[in-house]
VEXKOLKE-588606 format. One record per residue (C-alpha): x, y, z; residue in three letters. Coordinates in nm, 4 decimals, m for minus. Each point is the difference from the previous one (the first is absolute). Layout:
<sites>
X,Y,Z,rest
X,Y,Z,ALA .
...
</sites>
This chain:
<sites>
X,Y,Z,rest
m1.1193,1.8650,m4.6009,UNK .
0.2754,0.2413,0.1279,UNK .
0.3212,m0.1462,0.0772,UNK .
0.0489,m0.0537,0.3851,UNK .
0.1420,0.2922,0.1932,UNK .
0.3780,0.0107,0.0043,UNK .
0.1237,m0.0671,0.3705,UNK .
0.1165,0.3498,0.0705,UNK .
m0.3657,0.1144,m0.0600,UNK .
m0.0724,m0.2657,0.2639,UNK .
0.2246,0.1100,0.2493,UNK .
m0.1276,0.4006,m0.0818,UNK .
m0.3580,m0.1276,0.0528,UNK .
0.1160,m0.1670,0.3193,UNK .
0.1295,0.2545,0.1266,UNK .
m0.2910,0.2797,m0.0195,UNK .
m0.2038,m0.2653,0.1495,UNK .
0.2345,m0.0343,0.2931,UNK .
0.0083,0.4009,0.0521,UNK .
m0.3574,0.0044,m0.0185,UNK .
m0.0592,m0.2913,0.2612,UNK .
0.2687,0.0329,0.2209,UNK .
m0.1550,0.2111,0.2848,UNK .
m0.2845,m0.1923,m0.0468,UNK .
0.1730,m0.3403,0.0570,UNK .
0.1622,0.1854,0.2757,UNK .
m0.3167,0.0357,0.2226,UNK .
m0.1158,m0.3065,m0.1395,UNK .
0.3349,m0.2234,0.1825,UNK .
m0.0611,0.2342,0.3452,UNK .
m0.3419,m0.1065,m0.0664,UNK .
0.0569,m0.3477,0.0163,UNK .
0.2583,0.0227,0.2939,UNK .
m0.3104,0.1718,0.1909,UNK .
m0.2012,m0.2863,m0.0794,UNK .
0.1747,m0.2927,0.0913,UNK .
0.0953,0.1580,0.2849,UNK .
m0.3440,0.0598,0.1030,UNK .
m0.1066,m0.3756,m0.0732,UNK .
0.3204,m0.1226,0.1807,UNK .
m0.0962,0.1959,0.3272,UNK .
m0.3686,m0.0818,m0.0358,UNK .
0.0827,m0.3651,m0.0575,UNK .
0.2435,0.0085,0.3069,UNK .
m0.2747,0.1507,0.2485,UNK .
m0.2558,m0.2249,m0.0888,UNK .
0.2041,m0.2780,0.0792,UNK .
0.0756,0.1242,0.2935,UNK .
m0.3972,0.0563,0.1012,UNK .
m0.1282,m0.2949,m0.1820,UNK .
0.2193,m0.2384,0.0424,UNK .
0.1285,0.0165,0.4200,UNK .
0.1763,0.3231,m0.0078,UNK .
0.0644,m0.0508,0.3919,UNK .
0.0786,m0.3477,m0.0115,UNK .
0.2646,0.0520,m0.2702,UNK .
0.1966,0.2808,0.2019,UNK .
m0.0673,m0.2348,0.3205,UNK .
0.1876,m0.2483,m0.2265,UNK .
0.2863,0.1977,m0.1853,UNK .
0.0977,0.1804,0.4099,UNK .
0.0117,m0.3646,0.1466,UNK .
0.1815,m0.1861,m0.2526,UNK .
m0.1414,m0.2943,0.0810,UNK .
m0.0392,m0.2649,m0.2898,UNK .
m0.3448,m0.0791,0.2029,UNK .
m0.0784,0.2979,m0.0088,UNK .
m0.0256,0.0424,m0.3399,UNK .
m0.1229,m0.3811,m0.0698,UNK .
m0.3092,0.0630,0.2086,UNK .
m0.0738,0.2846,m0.2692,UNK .
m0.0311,m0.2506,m0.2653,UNK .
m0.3359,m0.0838,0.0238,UNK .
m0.2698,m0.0950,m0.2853,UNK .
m0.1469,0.3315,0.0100,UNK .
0.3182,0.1544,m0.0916,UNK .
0.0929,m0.2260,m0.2922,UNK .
m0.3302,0.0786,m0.1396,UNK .
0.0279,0.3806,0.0309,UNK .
0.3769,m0.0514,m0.1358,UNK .
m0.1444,m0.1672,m0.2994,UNK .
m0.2872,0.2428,m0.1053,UNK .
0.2435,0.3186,0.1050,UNK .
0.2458,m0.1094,m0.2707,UNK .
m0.2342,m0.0644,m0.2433,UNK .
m0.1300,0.3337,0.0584,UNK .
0.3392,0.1531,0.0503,UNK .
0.0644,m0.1046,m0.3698,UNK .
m0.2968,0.0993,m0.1831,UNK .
0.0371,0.3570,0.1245,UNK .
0.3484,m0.0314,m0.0984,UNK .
m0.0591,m0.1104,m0.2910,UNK .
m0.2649,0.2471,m0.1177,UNK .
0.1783,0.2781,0.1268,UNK .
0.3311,m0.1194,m0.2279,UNK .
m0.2164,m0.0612,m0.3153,UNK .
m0.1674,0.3198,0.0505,UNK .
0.3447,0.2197,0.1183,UNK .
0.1258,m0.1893,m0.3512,UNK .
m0.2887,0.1118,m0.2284,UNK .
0.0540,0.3443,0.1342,UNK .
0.3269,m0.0156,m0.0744,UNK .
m0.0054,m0.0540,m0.3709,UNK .
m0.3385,0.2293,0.0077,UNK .
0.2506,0.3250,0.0995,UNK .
0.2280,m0.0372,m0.2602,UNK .
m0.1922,m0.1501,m0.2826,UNK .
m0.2707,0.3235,0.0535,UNK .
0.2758,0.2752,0.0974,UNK .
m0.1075,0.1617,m0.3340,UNK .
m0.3790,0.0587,0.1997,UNK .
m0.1437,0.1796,0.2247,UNK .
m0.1444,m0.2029,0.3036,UNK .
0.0273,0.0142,0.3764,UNK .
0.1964,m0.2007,0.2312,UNK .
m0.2982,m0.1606,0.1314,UNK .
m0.1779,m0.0591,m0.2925,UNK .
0.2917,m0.2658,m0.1046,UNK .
0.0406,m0.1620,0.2987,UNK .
m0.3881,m0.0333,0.0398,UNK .
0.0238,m0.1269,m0.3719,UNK .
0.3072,m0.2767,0.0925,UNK .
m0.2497,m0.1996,0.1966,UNK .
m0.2072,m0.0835,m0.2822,UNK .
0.2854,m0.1690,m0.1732,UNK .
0.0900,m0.1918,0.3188,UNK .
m0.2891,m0.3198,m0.1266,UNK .
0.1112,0.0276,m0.3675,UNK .
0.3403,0.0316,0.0329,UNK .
0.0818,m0.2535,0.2828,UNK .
m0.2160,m0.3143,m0.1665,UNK .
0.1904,0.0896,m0.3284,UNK .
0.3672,0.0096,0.1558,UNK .
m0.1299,m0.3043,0.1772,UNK .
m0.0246,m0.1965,m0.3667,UNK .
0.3322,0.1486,m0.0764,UNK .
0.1477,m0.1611,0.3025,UNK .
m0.1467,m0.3007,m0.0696,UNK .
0.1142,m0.0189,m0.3626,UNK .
0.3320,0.1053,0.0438,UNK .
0.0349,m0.2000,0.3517,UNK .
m0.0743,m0.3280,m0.2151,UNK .
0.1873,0.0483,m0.2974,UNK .
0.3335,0.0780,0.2602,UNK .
m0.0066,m0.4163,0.0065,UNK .
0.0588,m0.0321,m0.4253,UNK .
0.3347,0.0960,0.0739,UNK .
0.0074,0.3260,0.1247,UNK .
0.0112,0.2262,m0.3141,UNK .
m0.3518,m0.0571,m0.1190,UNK .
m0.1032,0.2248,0.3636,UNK .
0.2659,0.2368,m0.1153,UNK .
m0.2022,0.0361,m0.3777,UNK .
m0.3421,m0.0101,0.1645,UNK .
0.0984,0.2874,0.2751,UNK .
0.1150,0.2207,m0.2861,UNK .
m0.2812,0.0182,m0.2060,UNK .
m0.2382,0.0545,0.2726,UNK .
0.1720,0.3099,0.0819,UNK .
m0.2602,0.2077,m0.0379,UNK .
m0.2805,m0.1911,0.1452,UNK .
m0.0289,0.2747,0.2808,UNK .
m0.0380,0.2842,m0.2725,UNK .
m0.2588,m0.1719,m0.1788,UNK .
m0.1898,m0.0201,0.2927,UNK .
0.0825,0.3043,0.1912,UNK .
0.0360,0.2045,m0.3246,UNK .
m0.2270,m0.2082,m0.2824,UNK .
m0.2834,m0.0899,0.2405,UNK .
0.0765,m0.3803,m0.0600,UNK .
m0.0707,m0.2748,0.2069,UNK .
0.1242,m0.3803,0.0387,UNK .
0.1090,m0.1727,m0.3195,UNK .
m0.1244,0.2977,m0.2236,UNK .
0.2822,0.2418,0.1953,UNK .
0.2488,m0.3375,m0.0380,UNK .
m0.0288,m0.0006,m0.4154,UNK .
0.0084,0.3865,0.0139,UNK .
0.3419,m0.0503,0.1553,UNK .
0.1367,m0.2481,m0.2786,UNK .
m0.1777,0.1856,m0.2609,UNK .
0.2239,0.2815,0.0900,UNK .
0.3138,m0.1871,0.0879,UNK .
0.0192,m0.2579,m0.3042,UNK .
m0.1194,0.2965,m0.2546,UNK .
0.3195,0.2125,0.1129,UNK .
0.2356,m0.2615,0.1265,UNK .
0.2986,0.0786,m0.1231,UNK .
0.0090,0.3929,0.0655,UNK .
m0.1754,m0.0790,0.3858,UNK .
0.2770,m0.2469,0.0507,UNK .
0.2677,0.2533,m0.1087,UNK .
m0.1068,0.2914,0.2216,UNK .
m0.0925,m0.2282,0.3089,UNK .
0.4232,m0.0793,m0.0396,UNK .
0.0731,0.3475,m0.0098,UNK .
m0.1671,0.1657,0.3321,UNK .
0.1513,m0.3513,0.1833,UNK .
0.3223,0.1345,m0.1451,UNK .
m0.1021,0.3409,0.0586,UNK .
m0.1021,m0.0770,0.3455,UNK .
0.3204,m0.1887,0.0828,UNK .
0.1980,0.2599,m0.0865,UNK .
m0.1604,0.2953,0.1365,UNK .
m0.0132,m0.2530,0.3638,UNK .
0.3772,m0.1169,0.0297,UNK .
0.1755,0.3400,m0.1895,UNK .
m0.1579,0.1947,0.2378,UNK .
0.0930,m0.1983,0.3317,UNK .
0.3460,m0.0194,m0.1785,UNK .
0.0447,0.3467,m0.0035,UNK .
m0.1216,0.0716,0.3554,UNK .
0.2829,m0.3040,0.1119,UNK .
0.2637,0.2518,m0.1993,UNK .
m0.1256,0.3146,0.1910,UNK .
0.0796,m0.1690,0.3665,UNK .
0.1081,m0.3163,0.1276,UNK .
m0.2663,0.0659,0.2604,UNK .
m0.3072,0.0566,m0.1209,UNK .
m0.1647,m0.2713,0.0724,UNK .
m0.3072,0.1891,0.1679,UNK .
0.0086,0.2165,m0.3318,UNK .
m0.0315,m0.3114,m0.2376,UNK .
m0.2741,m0.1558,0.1492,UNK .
m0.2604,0.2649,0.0270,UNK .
0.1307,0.1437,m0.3667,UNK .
m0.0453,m0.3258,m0.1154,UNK .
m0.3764,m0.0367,0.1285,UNK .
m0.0405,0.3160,m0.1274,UNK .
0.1093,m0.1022,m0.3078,UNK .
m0.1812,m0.3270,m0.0488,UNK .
m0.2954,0.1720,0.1326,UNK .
0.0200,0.2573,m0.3403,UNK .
0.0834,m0.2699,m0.2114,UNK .
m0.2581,m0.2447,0.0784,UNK .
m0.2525,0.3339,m0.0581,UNK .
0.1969,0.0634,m0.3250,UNK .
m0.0333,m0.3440,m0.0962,UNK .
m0.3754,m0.0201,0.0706,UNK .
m0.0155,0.2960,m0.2436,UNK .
0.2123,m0.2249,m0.2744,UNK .
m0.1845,m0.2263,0.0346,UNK .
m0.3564,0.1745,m0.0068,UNK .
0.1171,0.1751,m0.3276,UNK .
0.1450,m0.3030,m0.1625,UNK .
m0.3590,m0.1269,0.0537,UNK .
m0.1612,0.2546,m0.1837,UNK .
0.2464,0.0306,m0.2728,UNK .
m0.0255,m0.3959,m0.0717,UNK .
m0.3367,m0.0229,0.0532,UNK .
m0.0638,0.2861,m0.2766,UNK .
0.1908,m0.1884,m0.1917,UNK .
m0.2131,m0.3105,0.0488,UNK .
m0.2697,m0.1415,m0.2324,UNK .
m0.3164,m0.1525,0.2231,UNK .
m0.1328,m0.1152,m0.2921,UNK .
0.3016,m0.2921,0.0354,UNK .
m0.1277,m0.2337,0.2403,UNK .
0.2179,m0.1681,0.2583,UNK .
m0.0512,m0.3142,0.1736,UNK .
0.0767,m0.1310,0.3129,UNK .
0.0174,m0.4000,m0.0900,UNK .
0.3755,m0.0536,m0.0421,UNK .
0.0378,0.1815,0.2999,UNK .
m0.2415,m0.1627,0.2007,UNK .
0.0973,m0.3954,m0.1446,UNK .
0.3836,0.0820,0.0985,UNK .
m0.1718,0.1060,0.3453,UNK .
m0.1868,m0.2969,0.0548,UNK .
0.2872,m0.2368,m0.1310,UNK .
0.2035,0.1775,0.3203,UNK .
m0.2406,m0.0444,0.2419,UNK .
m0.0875,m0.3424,m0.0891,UNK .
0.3668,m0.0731,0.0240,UNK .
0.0269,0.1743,0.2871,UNK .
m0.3022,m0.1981,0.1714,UNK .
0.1977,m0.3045,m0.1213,UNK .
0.3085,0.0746,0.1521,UNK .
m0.1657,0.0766,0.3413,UNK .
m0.1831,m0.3436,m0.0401,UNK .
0.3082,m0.1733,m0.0886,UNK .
0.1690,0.1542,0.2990,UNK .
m0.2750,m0.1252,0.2584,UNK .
0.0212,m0.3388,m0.1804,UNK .
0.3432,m0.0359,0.0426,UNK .
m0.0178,0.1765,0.3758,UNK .
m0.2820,m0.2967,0.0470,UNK .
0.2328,m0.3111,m0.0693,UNK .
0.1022,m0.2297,0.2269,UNK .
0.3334,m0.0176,m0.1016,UNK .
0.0500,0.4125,m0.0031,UNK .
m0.1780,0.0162,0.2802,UNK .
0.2264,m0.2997,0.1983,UNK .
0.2678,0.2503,m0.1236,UNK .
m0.0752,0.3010,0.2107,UNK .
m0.0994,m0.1439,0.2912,UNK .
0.3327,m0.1794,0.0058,UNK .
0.1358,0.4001,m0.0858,UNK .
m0.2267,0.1560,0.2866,UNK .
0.1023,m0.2575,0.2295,UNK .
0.3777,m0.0291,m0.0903,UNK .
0.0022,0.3998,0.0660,UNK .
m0.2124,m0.0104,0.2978,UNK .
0.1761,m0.2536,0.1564,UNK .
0.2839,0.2476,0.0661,UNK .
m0.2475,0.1761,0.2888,UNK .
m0.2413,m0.2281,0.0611,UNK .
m0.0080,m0.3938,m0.0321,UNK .
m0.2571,m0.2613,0.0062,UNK .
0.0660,m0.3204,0.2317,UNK .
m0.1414,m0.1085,0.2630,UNK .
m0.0539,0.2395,0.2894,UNK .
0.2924,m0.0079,0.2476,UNK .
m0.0087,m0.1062,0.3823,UNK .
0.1255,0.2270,0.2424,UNK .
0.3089,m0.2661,0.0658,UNK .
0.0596,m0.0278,m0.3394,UNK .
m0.0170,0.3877,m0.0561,UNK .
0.2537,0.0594,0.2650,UNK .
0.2447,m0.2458,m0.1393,UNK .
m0.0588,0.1670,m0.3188,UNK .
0.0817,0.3543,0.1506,UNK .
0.3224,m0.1934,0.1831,UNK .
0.0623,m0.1429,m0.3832,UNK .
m0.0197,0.3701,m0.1444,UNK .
0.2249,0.1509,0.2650,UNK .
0.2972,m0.2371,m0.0349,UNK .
m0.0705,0.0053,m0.3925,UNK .
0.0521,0.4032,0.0286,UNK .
0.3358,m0.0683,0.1976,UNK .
0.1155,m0.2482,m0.2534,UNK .
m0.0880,0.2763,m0.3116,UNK .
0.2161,0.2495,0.2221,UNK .
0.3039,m0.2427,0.0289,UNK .
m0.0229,m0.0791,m0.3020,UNK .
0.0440,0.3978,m0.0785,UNK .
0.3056,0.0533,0.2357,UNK .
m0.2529,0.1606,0.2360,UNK .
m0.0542,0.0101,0.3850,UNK .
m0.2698,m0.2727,0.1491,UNK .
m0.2897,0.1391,0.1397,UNK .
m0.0666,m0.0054,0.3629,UNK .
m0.3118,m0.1437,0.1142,UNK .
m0.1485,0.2519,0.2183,UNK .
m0.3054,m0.0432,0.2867,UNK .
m0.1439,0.3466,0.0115,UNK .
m0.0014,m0.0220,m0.4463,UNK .
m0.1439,m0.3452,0.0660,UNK .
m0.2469,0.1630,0.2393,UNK .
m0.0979,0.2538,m0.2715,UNK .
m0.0104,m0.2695,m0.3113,UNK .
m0.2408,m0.2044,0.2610,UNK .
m0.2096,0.3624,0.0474,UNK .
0.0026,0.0826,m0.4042,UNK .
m0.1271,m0.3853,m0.0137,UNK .
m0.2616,0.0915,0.1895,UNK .
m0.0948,0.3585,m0.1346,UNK .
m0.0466,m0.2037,m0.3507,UNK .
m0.2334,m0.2490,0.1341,UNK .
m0.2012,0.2474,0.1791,UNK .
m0.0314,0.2270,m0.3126,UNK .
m0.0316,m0.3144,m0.2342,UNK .
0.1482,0.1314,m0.2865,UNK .
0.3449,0.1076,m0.0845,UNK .
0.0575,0.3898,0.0857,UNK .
0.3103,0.0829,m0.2353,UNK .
0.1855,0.0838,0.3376,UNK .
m0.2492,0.2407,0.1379,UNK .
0.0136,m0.1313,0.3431,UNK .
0.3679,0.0096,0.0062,UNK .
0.0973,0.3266,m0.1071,UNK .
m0.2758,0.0921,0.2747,UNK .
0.1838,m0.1567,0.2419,UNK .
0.3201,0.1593,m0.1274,UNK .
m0.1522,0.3296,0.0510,UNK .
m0.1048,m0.1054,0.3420,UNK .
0.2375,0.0941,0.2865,UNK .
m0.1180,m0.2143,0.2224,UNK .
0.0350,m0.3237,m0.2431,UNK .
0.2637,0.1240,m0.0934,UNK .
0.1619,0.0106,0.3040,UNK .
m0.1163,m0.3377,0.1290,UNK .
0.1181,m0.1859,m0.2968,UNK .
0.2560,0.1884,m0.1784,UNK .
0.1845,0.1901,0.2453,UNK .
0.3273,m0.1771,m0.0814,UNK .
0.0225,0.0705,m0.3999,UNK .
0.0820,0.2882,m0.2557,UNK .
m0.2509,m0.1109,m0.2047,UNK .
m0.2452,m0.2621,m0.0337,UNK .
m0.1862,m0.1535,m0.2834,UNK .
m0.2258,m0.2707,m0.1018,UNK .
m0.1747,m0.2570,m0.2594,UNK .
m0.2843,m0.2592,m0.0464,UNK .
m0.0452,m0.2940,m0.1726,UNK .
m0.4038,m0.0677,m0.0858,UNK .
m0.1866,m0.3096,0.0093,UNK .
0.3152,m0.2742,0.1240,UNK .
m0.1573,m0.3459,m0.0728,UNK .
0.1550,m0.3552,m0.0076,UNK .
0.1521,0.1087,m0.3182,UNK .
0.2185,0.3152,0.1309,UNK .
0.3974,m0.1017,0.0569,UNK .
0.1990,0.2442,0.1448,UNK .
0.2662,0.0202,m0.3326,UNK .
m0.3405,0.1112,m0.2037,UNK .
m0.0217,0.2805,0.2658,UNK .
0.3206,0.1412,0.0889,UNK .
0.0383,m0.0206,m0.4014,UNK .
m0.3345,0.2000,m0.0442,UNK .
0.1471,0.2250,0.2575,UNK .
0.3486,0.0787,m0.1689,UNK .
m0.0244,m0.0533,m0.3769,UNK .
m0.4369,0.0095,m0.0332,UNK .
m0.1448,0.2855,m0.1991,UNK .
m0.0431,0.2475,0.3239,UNK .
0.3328,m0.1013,0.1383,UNK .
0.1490,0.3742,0.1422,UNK .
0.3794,m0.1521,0.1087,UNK .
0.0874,0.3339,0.1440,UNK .
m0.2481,m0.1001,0.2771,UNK .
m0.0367,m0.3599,m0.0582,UNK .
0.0426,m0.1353,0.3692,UNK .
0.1809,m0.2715,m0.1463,UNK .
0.1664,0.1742,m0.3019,UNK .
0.1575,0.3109,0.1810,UNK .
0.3037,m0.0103,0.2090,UNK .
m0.1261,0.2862,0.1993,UNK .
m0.2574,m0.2421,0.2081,UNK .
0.1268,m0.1739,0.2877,UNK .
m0.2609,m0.2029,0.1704,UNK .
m0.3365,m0.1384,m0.0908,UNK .
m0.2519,m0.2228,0.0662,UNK .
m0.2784,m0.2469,m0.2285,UNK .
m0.3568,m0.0796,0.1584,UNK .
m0.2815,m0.2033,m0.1815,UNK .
m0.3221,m0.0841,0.0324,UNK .
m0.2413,m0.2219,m0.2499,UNK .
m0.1123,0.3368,m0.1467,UNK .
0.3304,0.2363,m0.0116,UNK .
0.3858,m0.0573,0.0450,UNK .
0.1875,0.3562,0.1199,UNK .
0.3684,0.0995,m0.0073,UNK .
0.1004,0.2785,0.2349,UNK .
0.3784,0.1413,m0.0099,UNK .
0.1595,0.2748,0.1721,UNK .
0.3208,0.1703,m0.0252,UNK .
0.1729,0.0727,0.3272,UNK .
0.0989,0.3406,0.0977,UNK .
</sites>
């Protein structure tokens, strides 16, 4: 047999190929952009027909959360479900097929044939090639979990599994032993010209974005679409390599050597059992009593910081509680070298309306209804005529376990603290005023002009 082609020969093949193909790469990437494109705005509209076009702009003008819960209905979830199933099969034909043509541009540059004719061919290699890269995954997938470097072994010698296929007319394990007889028959010189293009590539990449960071200290703009230009011609270039390097090691391969698949497949299975092992283990463990006693104790510890879980609170008890919290936040500020607060009866009079706002909406709005207010001039007005500025905060859920240090703690030192408009962190605020009910407690603070 002929010794192996030296790597500049490789690099000279490459490179005809590239000339060869590039215009027809080209046309084949503004091809693809067309495509998508076309699927994307086809998918888009018939969501819009199918699936309540009108009550989905009804929804986005209003803004209303109900607006857009009463759009979740069972019809929807169903046409959700088969419209992504749908959404990727297409995709996924069209990349196999975009892919096949791809390697079918530069691997028959050397030929005569039509742009049509390939891409028309590319869809018969979308079945073939898509259940064999499918045992690939799987393979390589498992063996990831025999610590790591078996998945790195098993990806490299089925390199080539899409050339079989695409270019040898092999399917499933038959294109999978192609690949190996090809890889392990020329190891050592695939190996050594895989390391030069990375080098090559690397190079090429960072000397030329080096160069264009020397010409201006500007050039930002410049860099990034020279560099997609770049990668763009490289990634053709390296299609090219790798097409060539293909045919030069699988010239240089004997079929008659047969290759098998076992080792590959035991060190597979040994991963995914150990794999389906570990997940078992995990459930087993998640399943304890003891592990589980664990994080509920977590959960609750770190829930208990916004919501707790005593007995509901009376009204009495509720108000004592917001009387607790209020002398608690003017004990924190003394403490501090700060002011007292002022208890105020037109604050109070808007803590008592936010109480009430709450309870009518039943679930907490993140503020909603105050900033509304805020914006309001007439609320505004009524209740905060007096002050600069004006803020608020809740406290979900008080129960029989809720003390007012917990709180005014929560509220200065807790996760979501803000003490540059804490009401009872920030010397700016002036007067304020606590309200409570069994279901919310509300601080209101103002600063005054």
């Amino acid at each position: 047999m002929k010794e192996f082609p030296s790597v500049k020969t490789l690099f000279t093949d490459a490179w005809l190929l590239f000339k060869k193909s590039a215009l027809s790469l080209f046309f084949l990437t503004l091809f693809s952009v067309a495509i998508y494109l076309l699927v994307g705005i086809v998918t888009v509209a018939s969501i819009f027909v199918f699936a309540g076009g009108a009550g989905f702009m009804k929804a986005f003008s209003s803004g209303s959360p109900d607006a857009w819960l009463s759009l979740l209905t069972p019809s929807l979830f169903v046409f959700a479900a088969i419209y992504i199933v749908l959404f990727v099969l297409i995709f996924t034909v069209l990349g196999t097929a975009l892919r096949a043509a791809t390697v079918l541009f530069v691997a028959e540059a050397d030929r005569p044939s039509t742009f049509g004719a390939i891409i028309k061919r590319s869809f018969s290699y979308v079945g073939p090639l898509f259940a064999t890269e499918l045992i690939v995954g799987l393979l390589v997938f498992g063996s990831f979990f025999v610590f790591f470097f078996p998945a790195l072994l098993l990806a490299f010698f089925f390199s080539f599994v899409a050339y079989e296929v695409i270019l040898g007319g092999k399917k499933g394990t038959e294109a999978l032993k192609g690949s190996v007889q090809i890889v392990s028959q020329n190891f050592g010189e695939i190996v050594v010209r895989a390391v030069v293009y990375f080098l090559f590539y690397v190079a090429v990449a960072f000397i030329i974005r080096a160069v264009l960071r020397k010409i201006s200290g500007d050039v930002a703009p410049i860099i990034g679409t020279v560099s997609f230009v770049v990668n763009a011609l490289l990634g053709w270039y390296g299609l090219a390599y790798s097409v060539s390097l293909y045919k030069q090691a699988e010239a240089h391969t004997d079929r008659a050597k047969k290759a098998s698949l076992v080792w590959m497949v035991i060190v597979s299975v040994i991963g995914w059992t150990l794999l389906v092992f570990a997940i078992v283990g995990t459930i087993s463990l998640l399943s304890s009593p003891k592990v589980q006693e664990s994080i509920r104790d977590a959960v609750n510890k770190k829930a208990s910081t916004y919501t707790n879980t005593g007995s509901k609170l009376t009204q009495p008890a509720a108000s004592m509680l917001a009387a607790q919290t209020f002398d608690g936040a003017n004990t924190y500020r003394e403490t501090n070298e700060l002011s007292p607060l002022v208890e105020d009866g037109r604050l109070c009079a808007y803590a008592q309306r936010r109480l009430e706002q709450l309870d009518t909406l039943g679930r907490y709005d993140d503020r909603k209804g105050f900033y509304e207010d805020l914006a309001d001039d007439k609320m505004a007005q009524a209740y905060f005529a007096d002050y600069a500025f004006v803020n608020e905060a809740e406290w979900l859920a008080p129960d029989s376990t809720s003390n007012a240090e917990a709180i005014v703690a929560d509220w200065t030192t807790g996760e979501f603290a803000d003490p540059q408009n804490s009401i009872i962190v920030s010397p700016d605020f002036t007067h304020a005023c606590v309200r409570a009910n069994p279901n919310w407690l509300v601080i209101v603070g103002g600063s005054s002009k």
